[in-house]
N, C-alpha and C positions, 0 to 999 in steps of 0.2 A: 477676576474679582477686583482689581486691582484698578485696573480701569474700570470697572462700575463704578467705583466711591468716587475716584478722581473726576466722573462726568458727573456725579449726581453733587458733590462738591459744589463743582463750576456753577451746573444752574440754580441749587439751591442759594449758594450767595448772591448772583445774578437778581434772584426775584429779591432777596434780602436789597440789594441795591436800589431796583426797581419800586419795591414799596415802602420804602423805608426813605425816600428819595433825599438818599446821599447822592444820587444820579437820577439827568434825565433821563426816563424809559429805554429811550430810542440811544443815547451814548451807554447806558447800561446793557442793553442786546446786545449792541457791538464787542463791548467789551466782553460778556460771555462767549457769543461768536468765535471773538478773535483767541480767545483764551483755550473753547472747546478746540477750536482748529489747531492750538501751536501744540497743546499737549496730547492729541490726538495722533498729532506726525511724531511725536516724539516717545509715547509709547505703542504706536500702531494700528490705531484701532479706527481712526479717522483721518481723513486727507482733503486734498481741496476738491479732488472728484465727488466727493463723497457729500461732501458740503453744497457741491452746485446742485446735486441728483436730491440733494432734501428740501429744496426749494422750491413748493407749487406755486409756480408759477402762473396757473391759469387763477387762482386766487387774487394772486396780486393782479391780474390782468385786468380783472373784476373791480376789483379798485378802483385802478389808474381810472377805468374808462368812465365809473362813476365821480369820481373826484374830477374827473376835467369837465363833465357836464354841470355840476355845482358850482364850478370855477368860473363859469359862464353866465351861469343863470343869476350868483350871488350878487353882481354889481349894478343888477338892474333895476335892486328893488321892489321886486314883485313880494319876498316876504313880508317886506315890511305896509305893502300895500294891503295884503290879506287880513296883515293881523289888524290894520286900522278899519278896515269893514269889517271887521266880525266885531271890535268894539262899539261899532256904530250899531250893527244889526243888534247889538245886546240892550241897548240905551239905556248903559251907567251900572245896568243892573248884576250886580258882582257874581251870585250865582252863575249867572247864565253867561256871565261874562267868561268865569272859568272850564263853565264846559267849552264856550267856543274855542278858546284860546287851547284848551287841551287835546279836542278833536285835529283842532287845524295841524298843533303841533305833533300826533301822533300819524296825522295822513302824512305827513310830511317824511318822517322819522320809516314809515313802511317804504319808502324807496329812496332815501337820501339818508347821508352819514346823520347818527343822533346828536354830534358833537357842532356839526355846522349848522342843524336846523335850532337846536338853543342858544348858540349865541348867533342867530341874526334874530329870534325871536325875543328873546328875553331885554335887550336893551330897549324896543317895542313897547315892551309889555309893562317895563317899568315909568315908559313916560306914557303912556295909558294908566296908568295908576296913580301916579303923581298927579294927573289934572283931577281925576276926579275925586283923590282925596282918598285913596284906597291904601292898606298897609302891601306892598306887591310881594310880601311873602306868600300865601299859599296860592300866588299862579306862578311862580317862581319853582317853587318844589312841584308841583301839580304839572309843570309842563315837564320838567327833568323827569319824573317817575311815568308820565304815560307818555313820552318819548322810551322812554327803557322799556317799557311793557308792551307798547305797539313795535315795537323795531325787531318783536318777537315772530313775529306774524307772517313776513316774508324772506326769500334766501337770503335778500339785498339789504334788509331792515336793518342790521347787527352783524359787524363784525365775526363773532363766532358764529352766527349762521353759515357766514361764507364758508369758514373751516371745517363746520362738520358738512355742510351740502358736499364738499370736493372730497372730502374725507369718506363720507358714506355712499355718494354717487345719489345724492338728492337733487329734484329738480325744484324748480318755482314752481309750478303746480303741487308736487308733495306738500311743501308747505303751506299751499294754499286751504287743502285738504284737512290736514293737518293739523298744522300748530292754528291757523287762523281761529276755528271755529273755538277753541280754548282761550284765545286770547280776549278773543271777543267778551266774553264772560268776565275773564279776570281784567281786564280794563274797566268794564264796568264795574265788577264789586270797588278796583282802584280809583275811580272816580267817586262813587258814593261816599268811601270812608273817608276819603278828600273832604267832601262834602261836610261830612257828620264833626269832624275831627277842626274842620275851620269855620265850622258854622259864627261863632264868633265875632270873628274877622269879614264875614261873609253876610252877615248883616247891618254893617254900616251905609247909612245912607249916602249915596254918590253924593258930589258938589261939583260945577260946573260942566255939567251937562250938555250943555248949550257949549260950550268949546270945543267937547268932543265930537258935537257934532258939527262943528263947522271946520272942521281938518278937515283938509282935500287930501283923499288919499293917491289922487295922481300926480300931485306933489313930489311924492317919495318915490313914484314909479320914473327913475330917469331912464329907462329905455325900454318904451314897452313892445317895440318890434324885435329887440334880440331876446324879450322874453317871451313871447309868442314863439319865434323860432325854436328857441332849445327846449319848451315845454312841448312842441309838438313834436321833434326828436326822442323825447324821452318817452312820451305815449307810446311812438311805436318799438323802443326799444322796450316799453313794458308788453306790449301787444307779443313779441318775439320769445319775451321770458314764458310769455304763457303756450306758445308754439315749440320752446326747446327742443320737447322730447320729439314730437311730430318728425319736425323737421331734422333731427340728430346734429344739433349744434350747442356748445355752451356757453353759457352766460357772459365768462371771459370776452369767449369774438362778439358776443348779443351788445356787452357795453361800452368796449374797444370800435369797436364798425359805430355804434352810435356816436359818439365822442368825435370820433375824425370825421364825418357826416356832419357833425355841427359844428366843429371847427373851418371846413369847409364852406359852410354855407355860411359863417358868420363873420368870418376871417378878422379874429380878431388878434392884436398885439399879441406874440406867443411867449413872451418874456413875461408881459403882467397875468396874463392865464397861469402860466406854468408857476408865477412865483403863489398862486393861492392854494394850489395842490399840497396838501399834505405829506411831504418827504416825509416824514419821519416817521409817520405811521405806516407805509412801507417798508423803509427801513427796517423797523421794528418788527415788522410780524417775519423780514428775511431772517433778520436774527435769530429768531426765536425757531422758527422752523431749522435754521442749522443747529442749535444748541440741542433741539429733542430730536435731531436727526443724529447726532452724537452719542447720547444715548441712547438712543436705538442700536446704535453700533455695538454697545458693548452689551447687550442682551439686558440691559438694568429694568426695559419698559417693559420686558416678556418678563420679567422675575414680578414683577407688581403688581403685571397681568395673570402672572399664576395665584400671586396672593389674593387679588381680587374674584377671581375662579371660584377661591375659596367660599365664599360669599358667594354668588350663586348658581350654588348647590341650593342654596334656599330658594323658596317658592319662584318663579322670575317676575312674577309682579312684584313681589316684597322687595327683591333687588332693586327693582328699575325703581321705586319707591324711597328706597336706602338713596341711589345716585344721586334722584333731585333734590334731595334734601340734604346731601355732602357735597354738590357742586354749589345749589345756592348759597350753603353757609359761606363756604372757602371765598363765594364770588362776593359775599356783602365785606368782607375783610381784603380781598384780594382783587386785582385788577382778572374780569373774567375774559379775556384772550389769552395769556399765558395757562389759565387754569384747563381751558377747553383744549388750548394744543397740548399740554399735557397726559389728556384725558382721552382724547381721541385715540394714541397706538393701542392703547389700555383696551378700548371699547375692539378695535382692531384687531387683536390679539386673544379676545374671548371666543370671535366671529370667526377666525382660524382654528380655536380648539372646537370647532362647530358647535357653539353657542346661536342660539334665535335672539343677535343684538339689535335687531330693526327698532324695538320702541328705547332701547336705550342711548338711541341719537338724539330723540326727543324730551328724553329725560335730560338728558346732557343738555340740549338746545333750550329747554325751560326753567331748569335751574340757572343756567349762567346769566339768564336774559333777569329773568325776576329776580335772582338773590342779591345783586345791583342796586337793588330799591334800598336795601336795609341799611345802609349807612352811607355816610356823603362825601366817601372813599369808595363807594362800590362799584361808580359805573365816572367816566371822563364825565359826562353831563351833568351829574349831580356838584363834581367837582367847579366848572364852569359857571352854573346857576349859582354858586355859594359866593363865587368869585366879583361875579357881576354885584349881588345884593349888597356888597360892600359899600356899594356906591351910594346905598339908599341910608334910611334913619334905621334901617330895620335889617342889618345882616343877620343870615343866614348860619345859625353855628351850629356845630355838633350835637350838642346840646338837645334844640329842639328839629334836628332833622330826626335823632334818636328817637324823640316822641314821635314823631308824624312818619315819617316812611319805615320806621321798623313794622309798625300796627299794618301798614300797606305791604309790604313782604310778605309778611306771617298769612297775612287772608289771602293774599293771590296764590301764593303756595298752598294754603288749606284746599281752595278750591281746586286750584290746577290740577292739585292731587287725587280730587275725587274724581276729576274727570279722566285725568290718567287711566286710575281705577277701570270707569265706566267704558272708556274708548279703546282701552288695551291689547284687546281683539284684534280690534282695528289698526293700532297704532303698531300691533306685531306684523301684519301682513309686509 
């Protein structure tokens, strides 16, 4: 009992650090890490074997393999090339402007980090606005939120996707199956209420026109042969995600083998590759997995999981119902990777008292993904877009993301839920 409180302690003040950002995320893991681990040797309950064996590694592998192909692809240009054709193909015109710009950014967000596709897109998106004279807030918030919603849709999309796919033993096809066809829905209701909600802003007539379209967008493309190569690298390591199951291989080796095939073929400096890799977010999800691998140790995630047991006893739709609706809240206040790794032994430990946990992955997977939208702490990219508009006449404040992506949460979630509902059958097998 004694070590329960002292591990739940640890990581409760951990997240307190993490969100409250007396510390950065990634020094804040560690710090729980190193903490779970001294006082684990010191009443028992935890060691450094214990700590290496709670670290999915094929998660992180996942990763790595995708961060070094972004690593590659970022300096070439190519986003910033697409988002200047899709402004050209809109000619000025802001509606259609914002769907482009939010399609491109949520294709993008289904197979690359959502964090690196809004800031190459959004500095873009703001001198696209500035010429023609546009306020660049609601494609500013409109890419953050259908980057969040589309990144739902695949294993590779989101962060907590990865966690629960390795966690549940999901493949890229589940999802495909899956969450896609729901997301598809609640992207579009998140694109309309965008719509409805900035009509405003969204009927201002463009001005200089004629500028925009006289940008050459191969300009901005400085190297369109190494982005040719790693786009075609990634195609077929997308080709391989859809073969996993076939072939009995996972994602880890699918993104890893791709990554050294295009470092390979492209052989580029490995010093400035490797300095655009996101260490920390590594780092961080290590931490994080030894700190609830700690408690796991001391039986505190099986005691949760009994209290949660409790709970359902009731109907399992109305559970899996209750889930989405208590992971997305925690997730619009709370960063949703520590919430999912928490939540995961939980889902785990139902599945062991031989519970039918199959649709409550996806309950978990759609709450953490959409409840992200509801405030401009929910998800890194909302924080990012808020960051960037500083730059403009028109930041981004609490304030009115409160107006605009709360109204977007609440309806993606209304929906999501119905379809929940309706697909449940399904979503149990």
């Amino acid at each position: 009992m004694v070590d329960g409180i002292i591990a739940l302690i640890i990581f409760i003040f951990t997240l307190y650090l993490i969100f409250s950002e007396k510390l950065h995320r990634t020094i804040a893991g560690l710090f729980g890490a190193a903490a779970m681990l001294i006082f684990g040797k010191i009443f028992g309950f935890f060691n450094e074997s214990d700590a290496i064996n709670t670290i999915d590694y094929s998660t992180l592998g996942l990763l790595l393999g995708m961060m070094i192909l972004v690593a590659l692809l970022e300096p070439t240009g190519v986003f910033e090339f697409i988002a200047i054709k899709a402004a050209q193909v809109s000619k000025g015109k802001p509606g259609k402007l914002l769907v482009l710009l939010g399609l491109i950014t949520t294709l993008f967000s289904m197979f690359l980090d959502n964090v690196t596709t809004v800031i190459l897109i959004a500095p873009v998106t703001i001198l696209i606005c500035e010429l023609l004279g546009f306020n660049p807030t609601p494609f500013l918030i409109a890419e953050a939120l259908l980057s969040d919603t589309g990144g739902i849709a695949t294993l590779i999309g989101d962060p907590p996707n990865v966690l629960i796919a390795a966690a549940a033993g999901l493949t890229f096809n589940d999802f495909l199956t899956h969450s896609l066809p729901i997301v598809v829905v609640a992207w579009i209701t998140a694109l309309l209420l965008l719509k409805l909600l900035f009509r405003k802003e969204l009927s201002v007539i463009p001005t200089n026109i004629e500028g925009l379209m006289e940008l050459n967008p191969r300009e901005v493309l400085k190297d369109g042969k190494t982005a040719v190569k790693v786009l075609i690298v990634l195609g077929l390591a997308i080709l391989f995600f859809f073969l996993e199951e076939l072939l009995h291989i996972s994602p880890a080796f699918i993104a890893l083998t791709a990554a050294t095939i295009a470092l390979i073929w492209i052989r580029p400096d490995p010093r400035e590759t490797l300095s655009r890799i996101e260490w920390s977010v590594l780092v961080f999800f290590a931490a994080l997995f030894i700190m609830v691998g700690g408690l796991e140790k001391t039986g505190m995630l099986q005691d949760l999981a009994h209290g949660v047991a409790g709970l359902a006893q009731l109907h399992p739709l109305l559970f899996g119902i209750l889930l989405l609706w208590l992971i997305a809240l925690l997730s619009a206040f709370l960063d949703n990777i520590p919430i999912t790794v928490a939540f995961i032994p939980v889902i785990q430990s139902l599945a062991a008292a031989g519970v039918n946990v199959n649709a409550y992955w996806w309950a978990l997977a759609f709450g953490a993904g959409l409840g992200g939208n509801g405030t401009i702490i929910g998800s890194t990219a909302n924080i990012v877009v808020a960051s960037l508009s500083e730059r403009t006449r028109n930041p981004i404040t609490v304030k009115l993301w409160n107006k605009r992506g709360l109204p977007v949460m609440l309806a993606t979630l209304i929906n999501t839920t119905i379809l929940f509902i309706i697909a449940y059958p399904f979503l149990s097998r």
